[in-house]
Each structure stands twice: as C-alpha cells, then as structure tokens.
C-alpha positions in Angstrom: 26.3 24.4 -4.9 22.9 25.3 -6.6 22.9 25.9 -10.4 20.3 28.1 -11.8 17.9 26.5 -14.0 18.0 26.8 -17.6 14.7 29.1 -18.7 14.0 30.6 -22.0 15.6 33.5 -22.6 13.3 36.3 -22.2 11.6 38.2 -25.4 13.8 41.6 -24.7 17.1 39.3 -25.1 19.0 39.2 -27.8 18.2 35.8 -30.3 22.2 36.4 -31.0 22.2 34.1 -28.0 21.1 30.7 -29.0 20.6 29.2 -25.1 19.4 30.9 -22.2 21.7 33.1 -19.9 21.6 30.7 -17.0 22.6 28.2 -19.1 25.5 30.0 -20.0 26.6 30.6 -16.9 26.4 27.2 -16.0 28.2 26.1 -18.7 31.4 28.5 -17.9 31.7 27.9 -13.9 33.7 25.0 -12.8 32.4 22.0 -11.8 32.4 21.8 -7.6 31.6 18.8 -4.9 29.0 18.9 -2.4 30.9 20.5 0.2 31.9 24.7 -0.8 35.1 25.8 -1.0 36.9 28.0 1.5 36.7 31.9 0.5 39.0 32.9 -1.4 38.8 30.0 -3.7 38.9 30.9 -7.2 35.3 31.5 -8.9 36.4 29.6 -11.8 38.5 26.9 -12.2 41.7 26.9 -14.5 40.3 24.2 -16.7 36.7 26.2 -17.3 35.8 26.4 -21.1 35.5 30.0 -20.4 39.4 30.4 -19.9 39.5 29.1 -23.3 37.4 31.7 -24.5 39.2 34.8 -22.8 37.3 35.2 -20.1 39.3 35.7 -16.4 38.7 36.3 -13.3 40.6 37.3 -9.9 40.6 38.4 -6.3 41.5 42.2 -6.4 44.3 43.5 -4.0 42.4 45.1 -2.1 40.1 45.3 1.4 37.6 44.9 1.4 36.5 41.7 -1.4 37.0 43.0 -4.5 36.7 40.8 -7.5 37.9 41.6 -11.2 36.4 40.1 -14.2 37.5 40.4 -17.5 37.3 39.2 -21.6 40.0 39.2 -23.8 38.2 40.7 -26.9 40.7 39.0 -29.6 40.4 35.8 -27.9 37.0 35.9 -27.0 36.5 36.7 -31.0 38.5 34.3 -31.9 36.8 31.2 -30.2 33.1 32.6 -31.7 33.0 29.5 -33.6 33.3 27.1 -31.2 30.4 29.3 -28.9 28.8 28.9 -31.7 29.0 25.5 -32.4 28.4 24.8 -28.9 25.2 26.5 -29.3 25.6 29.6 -26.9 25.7 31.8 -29.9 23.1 30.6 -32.8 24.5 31.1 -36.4 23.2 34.9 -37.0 26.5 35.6 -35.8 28.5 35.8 -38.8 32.4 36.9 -39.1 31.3 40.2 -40.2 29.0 41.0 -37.8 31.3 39.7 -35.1 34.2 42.5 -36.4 30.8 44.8 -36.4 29.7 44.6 -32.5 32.4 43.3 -31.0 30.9 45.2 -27.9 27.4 44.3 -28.0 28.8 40.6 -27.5 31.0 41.0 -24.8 28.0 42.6 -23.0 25.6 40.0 -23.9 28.1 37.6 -22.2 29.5 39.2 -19.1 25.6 39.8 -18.2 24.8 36.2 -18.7 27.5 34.9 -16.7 27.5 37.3 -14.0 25.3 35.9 -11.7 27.0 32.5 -11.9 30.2 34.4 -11.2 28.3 36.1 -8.2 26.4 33.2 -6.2 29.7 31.4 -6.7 31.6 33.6 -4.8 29.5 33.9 -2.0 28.3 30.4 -1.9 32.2 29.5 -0.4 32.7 29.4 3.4 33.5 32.3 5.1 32.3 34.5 2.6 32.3 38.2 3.1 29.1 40.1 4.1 29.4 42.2 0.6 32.3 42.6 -2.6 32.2 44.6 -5.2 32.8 43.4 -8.4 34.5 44.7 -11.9 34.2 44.0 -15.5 36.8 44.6 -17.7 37.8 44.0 -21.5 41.4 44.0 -23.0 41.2 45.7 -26.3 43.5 43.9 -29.0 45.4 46.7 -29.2 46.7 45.6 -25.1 45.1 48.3 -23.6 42.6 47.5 -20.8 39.6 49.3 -20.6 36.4 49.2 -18.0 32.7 47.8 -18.5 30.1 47.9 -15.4 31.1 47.5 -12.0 28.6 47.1 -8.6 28.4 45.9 -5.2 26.4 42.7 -4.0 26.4 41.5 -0.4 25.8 37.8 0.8 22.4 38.9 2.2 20.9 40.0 -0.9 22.2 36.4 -2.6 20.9 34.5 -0.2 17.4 36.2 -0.7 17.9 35.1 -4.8 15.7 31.8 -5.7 18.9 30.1 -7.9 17.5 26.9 -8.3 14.9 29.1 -10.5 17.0 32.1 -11.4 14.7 34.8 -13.7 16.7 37.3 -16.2 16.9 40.5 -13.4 17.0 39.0 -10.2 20.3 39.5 -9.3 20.2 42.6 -10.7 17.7 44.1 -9.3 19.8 42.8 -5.8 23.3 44.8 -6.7 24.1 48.0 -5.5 25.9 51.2 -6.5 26.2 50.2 -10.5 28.2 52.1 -12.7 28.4 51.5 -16.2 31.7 52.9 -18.2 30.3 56.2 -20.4 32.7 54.7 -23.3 31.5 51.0 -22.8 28.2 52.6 -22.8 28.3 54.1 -26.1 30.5 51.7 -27.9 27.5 49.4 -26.6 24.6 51.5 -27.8 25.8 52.0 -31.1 26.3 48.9 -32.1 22.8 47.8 -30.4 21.5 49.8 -33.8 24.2 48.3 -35.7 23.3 44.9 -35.3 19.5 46.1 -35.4 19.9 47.1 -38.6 22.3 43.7 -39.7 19.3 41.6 -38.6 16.6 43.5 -39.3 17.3 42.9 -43.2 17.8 38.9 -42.5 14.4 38.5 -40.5 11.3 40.8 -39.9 11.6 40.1 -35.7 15.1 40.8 -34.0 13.5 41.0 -30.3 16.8 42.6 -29.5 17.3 45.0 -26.1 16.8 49.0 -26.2 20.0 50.9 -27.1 20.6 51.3 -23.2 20.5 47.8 -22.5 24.0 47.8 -21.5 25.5 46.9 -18.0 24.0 44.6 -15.8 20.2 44.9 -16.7 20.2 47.7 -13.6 18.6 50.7 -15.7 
C-alpha cells in the first residue's frame, strides 16, 4: 500500500502539532504486506499505537459501507505525554492547556489521520465504489457525541497523488460533509482559547481560523 509522504505541515496548521499530518497518519495505521487485504478488513490493526491512544474504528451495520471512527477523549488525554514525547504533539501543549481545548486536539488529530484511514479502506480488494464515513468522540462523562461525517468513493481516491499527499487533497475529493453544530462551536471557541494561550508564549501562533473545524472542507 502507498504511504503518503511526510511534508511540512502547512503555515495555516497548528504548530500544536510537532510533525506533519501525513506523518501522523502513517504513524497510526497498521503496518500491511505487499499484497491488500480483502474488504472488509479492519482499517487499523489491534496492535496500532493509535488503539493505545483511544482512537477506534469499525465497519458500521449498515448497507451500503459505512465506517465509524471515534476518540476516546479521557484516553486520548491521558496518553498526551507519550504523543508528545513521540513528537506528534511539540511541548506547547501543556496539562492545562490540554484540560483547556480538549476539542481543538481531537480535531487537529481526526483531520490528520483521516486520509490514512480513508485510502486504507479503499486500497483493500473488493472495495466498494463509495462509503461514508463518521467521526465520533466519547465524552468522559460516557456519553458519545458526533464530529464531521462525509462520503468518499474509490474513484475520487484513486485520482489522489498519495505517494505525495498535500494538506486538502482529500478533502477537497469528499462529498456531502457535515460538521456537528456543537463540535463546531466547542471547536471554535477553543480555536480563540488556545490563540490567546499561545499568543502570550510567542509573538507567531500560525494557528487555523475559528472555522477551521471538520475536515478542511469549508
């Protein structure tokens, strides 16, 4: 399977994230063989880091493909360090501002590792022509609530350059996105939050506009 390369993250992006979104992705999918995997083979393996760091996926029951993704918020939190230390997240990220835009972080992730998540699914034999796919977090509090969703088909993947993946191509490929009102707002508010956090440790943020959330469709 081809693996995007790692670029630079672009300008807009926040510097919360210490390596490049493609990288990220990369570092979270499983490691396959040369020869794909027969659809509907799990998108990511049980012993991916990203398990480890609350991050799920599954085939929906449902017709047609239909794939739900989804971040544990406490245990996502709770593994910052080691993302950290592992250099996806640089040290900017303190405990307080982690308690501050819990959010804004689960965004930043689930649009870094979408793609990867994507081309996995319809790099497998048999794929489907198209699938839609859900984000969702799980609130420590248990209750589950939605991110973004869209649809993608396997023509509009293969027309993607992975081997040199650029932050927007895929999105600019999905169709019908919908972005959760609440996600949305929690999202934008602590977009200024974290503005203002790092705006007092350093006089350039380069962070995204307040309506940055989703899957870098608006």
């Amino acid at each position: 399977m081809l693996r995007p390369a790692c670029l630079p993250h672009p300008h807009r992006l926040p510097r919360l994230l210490q390596a490049a979104g493609a990288c990220l992705a990369a570092a979270m999918l499983p490691v396959q063989g040369h020869a794909a995997p027969a659809y509907p083979a799990p998108i990511m393996g049980p012993q991916s880091t990203a398990h480890a760091w609350g991050i799920d996926t599954r085939f929906a029951r449902s017709m047609p493909c239909r794939v739900e993704m989804s971040i544990n918020q406490a245990t996502f939190l709770a593994h910052m360090p080691e993302m950290i230390q592992a250099g996806l997240f640089n040290t900017q990220v303190t405990p307080a501002l982690q308690k501050q835009i819990p959010h804004y972080l689960m965004n930043t992730v689930q649009v870094d590792v979408t793609p990867g998540f994507v081309h996995t699914l319809f790099t497998q034999r048999g794929a489907p022509a198209s699938c839609h796919f859900d984000w969702f977090y799980t609130a420590p509090d248990g209750t589950r609530h939605p991110m973004v969703g869209f649809d993608m088909t396997r023509a509009a993947d293969a027309r993607i350059d992975w081997a040199h993946l650029r932050f927007g191509d895929m999105a600019a490929a999905t169709r019908n996105p919908v972005i959760d009102p609440r996600f949305d707002a929690l999202v934008n508010q602590e977009t200024v939050d974290v503005t203002i956090a790092l705006g007092r440790a350093t006089p350039e943020t380069d962070l995204p506009p307040p309506s940055h959330a989703g899957t870098g469709t608006r």
